[in-house]
C-alpha positions, -999 to 999 in steps of 0.1 A, spaced: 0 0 0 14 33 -10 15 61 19 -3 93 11 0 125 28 -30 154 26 -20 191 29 -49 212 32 -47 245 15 -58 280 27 -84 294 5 -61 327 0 -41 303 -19 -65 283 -39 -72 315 -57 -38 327 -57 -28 295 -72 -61 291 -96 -52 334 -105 -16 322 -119 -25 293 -136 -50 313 -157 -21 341 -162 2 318 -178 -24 290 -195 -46 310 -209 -34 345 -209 6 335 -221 24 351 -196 51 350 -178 58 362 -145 92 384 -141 122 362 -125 144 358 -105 115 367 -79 123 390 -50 104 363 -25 123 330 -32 114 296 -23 141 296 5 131 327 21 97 311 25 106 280 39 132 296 63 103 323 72 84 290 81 112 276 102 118 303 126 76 297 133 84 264 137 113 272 160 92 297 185 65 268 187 68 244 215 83 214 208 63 185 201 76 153 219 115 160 203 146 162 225 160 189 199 135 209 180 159 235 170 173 209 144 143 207 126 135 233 111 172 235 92 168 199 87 133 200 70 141 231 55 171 219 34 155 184 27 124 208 8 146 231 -5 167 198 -26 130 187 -35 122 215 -46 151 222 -68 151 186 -81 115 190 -86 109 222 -103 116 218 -142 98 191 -145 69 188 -124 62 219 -106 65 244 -138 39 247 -170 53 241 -199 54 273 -211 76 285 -184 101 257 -187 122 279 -216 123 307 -190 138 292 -165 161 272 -184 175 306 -196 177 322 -159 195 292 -145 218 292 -168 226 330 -157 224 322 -123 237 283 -118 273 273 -121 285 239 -130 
């Protein structure tokens, strides 16, 4: 049996989401990169929340946070081109990584 995990969603960013899909589907564009909010800042931003929250039955819970947050951050990256990005943003960031990424 395969393991499943549900991650409920705030409405805020159901629309959010459902607003950008329509921008780049239907509309064909592109959103300006590299973004001033990265991925990273978000996650860390999460990880000091998760730092001033009592800990939850863990001997260290200050090791979490960087721990989870580099595990998503290596998803993420591995992820990206081909799963989390529509097609038609794939040329785009092909063309900024190759600015920004060395080797």
């Amino acid at each position: 049996k395969q393991a499943t995990m549900k991650l409920g969603f705030p409405q805020q960013l159901k629309y959010k989401l459902k607003n950008d899909e329509d921008t780049i589907l239907n509309q064909g564009k592109l959103f300006t990169l590299p973004r001033t909010v990265t991925v990273e800042k978000l996650l860390t931003n999460s990880g000091h929340l998760m730092e001033s929250r009592p800990s939850l039955g863990t001997s260290r819970p200050s090791t979490i946070p960087a721990t989870v947050i580099s595990g998503l951050l290596t998803y993420f990256d591995s992820f990206l081109p081909t799963l989390l990005l529509y097609p038609a943003e794939r040329p785009q960031y092909r063309s900024i990584r190759g600015k920004y990424v060395v080797g």
